[in-house]
N, C-alpha and C positions, 0 to 999 in steps of 0.2 A: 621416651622410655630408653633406658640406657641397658647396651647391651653385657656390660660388665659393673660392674659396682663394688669397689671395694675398699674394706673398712680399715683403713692402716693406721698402726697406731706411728707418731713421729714422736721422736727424744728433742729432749734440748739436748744443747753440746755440752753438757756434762754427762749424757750418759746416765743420766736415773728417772729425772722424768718423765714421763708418759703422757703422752700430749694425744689424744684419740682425735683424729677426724677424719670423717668421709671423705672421700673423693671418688668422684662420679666421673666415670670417662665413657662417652662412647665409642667404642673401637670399631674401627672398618671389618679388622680382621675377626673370623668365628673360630679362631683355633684359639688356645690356651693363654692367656699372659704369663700367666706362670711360666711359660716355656718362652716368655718372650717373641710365640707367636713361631717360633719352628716346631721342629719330632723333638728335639732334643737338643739340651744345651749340657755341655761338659765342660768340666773343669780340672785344671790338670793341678794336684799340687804335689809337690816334695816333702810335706809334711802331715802328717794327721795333726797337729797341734798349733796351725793355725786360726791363733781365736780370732782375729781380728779380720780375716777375710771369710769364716763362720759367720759373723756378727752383721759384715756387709750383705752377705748373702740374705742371709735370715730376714735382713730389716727392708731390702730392696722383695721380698718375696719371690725368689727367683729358685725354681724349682731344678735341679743339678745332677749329674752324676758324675761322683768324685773320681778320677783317673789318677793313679798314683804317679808321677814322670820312674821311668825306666833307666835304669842304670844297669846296663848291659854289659858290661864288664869287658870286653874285647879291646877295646881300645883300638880300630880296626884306623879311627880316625879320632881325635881329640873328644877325650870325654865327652864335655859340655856339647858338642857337635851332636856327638852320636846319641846321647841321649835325649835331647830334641826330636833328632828325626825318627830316633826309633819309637818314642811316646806319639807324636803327630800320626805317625804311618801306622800304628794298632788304631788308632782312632779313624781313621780313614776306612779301614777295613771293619771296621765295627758297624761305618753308615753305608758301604755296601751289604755286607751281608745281611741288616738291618731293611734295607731298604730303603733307609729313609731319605725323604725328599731336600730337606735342608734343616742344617745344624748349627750350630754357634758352639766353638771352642774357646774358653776360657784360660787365662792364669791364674797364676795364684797370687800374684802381686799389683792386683788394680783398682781401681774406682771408676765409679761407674754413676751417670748422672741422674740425676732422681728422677727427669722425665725421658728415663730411655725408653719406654716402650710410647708414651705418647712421638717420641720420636722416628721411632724403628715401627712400630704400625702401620703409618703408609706405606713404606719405604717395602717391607717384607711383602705386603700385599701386593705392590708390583713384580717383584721379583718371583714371588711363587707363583707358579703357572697354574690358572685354574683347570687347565687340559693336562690330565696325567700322562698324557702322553705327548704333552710338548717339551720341546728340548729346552734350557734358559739360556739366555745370549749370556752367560754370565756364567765362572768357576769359583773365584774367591770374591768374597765380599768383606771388606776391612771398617769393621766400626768400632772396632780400638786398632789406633795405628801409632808410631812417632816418627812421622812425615811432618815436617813443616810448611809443603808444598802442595799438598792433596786441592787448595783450593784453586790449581793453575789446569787442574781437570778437566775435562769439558762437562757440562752438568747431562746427567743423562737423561732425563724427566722432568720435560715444563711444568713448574709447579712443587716441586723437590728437589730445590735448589742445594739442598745439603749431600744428594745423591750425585756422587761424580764419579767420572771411570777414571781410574787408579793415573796417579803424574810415577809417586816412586815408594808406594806404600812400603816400611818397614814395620817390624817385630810381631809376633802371632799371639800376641796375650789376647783378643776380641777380635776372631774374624769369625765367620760364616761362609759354611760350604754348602753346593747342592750334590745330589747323588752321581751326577754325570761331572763334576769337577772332584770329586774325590775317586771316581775312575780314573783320573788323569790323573791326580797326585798319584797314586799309587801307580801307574804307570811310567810315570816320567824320573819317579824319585825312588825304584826299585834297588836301585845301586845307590849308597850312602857316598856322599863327598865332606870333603874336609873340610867346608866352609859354612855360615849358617843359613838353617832351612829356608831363614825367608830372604837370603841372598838368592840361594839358587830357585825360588818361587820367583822372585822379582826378573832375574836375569834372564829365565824359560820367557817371560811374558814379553820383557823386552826385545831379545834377539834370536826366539826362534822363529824361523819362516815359514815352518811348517803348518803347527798346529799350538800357536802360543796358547798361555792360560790369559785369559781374560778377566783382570780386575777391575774394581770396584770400590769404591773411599766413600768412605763418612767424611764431610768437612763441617766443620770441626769434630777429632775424634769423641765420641760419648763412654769410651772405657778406655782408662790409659793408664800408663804401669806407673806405682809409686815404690820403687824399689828400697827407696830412700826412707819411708816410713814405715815400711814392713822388717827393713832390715837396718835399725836406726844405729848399730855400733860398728857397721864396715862404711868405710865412706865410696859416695858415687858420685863420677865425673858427670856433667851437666845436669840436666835439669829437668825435673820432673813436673811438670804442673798438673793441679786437680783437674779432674774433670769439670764441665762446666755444669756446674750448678748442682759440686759435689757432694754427693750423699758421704761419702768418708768424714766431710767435714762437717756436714749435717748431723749427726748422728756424733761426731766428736772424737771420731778417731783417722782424723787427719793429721795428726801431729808425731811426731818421734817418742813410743812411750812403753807401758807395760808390755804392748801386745807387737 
């Protein structure tokens, strides 16, 4: 007997056909897939008119709330800075006053693998504590990263070998917070710096003594930015590869095109 079951329709890569089949999974976890198995997945975009990350979302079934990025006008420190960290830290404070236990934060510019939640199912079920009132060894968890080194980690659970504690995770387009690591972001990153958020997330982890954040890597990552095909008439210095066993390209808007 399967504990979820659901009816997805797939496209061919052209985008019109309608290809209906089952797929039967049984999930460890009893909480939502639509949620990915957290309270809440957010996504943050700069535009209300992107179709094409609409179009992923929609076709992955991945159930959202849209965060608009903030553009705070001060210039206290370099636009693109500040408005990072001022969208991240409303978000932060959302899942305290929320409550909630753990979350998944989104971009707007990714792809994302057709079996992330057969993926991410065990993995969250580890990570969320069935004692509400246990703490989790764990702040950031990165399941979209662009690290090329996540797999020099040390694996953190025999038998979830894809599950490793963070080498030098970079950029926040797919990471996952729990409620006691976003007390800490918002603690540690009250004062905004000039540098990017997930420099100074990565540096907190690396060299404080005190009371580092403790990450967490996907290897290989299952949501990764394609800047390059969402924004196909500015050009980007290196290299963006699919996701693996990409839905963008599934579905057929993995290429540089209308959207």
């Amino acid at each position: 007997m399967y504990d979820n079951i659901a009816e997805v329709d797939l496209y061919s890569p052209d985008g019109l056909t309608r290809i209906p089949r089952p797929i039967k999974v049984k999930y460890k976890s009893k909480r939502n897939p639509a949620r990915l198995f957290v309270d809440k997945v957010y996504c943050i975009r700069d535009s209300t008119d992107n179709v094409r990350l609409e179009k992923l979302l929609d076709y992955m079934g991945i159930d959202v709330k849209y965060i608009k990025k903030a553009h705070p006008g001060s210039y206290s420190i370099r636009p693109e800075h500040e408005s990072t960290w001022y969208t991240h830290y409303k978000i932060w404070g959302d899942i305290v006053t929320n409550k909630y236990r753990m979350v998944l934060i989104l971009g707007d510019e990714i792809d994302i693998s057709l079996n992330i939640r057969e993926v991410l199912d065990p993995i969250v079920e580890k990570l969320y504590p069935k004692d509400t009132n246990a703490i989790p060894d764990w702040d950031v968890f990165y399941a979209g990263h662009c690290s090329v080194v996540e797999n020099s980690g040390e694996i953190v659970y025999r038998g979830l070998e894809k599950l490793r504690y963070g080498a030098t995770p970079k950029c926040l387009h797919g990471y996952m917070v729990n409620y006691e690591g976003a007390n800490k972001l918002l603690d540690k990153f009250v004062k905004m710096q000039d540098i990017p958020l997930d420099l100074a997330i990565l540096r907190d982890a690396k060299f404080n003594a005190t009371d580092p954040l403790k990450l967490l890597s996907l290897n290989p990552a299952h949501i990764t930015k394609r800047p390059d095909v969402y924004h196909p008439k500015i050009a980007y210095d290196g290299i963006y590869p699919p996701a693996p066993d990409s839905a963008l390209n599934f579905i057929g808007l993995g290429k540089k095109g209308k959207y």
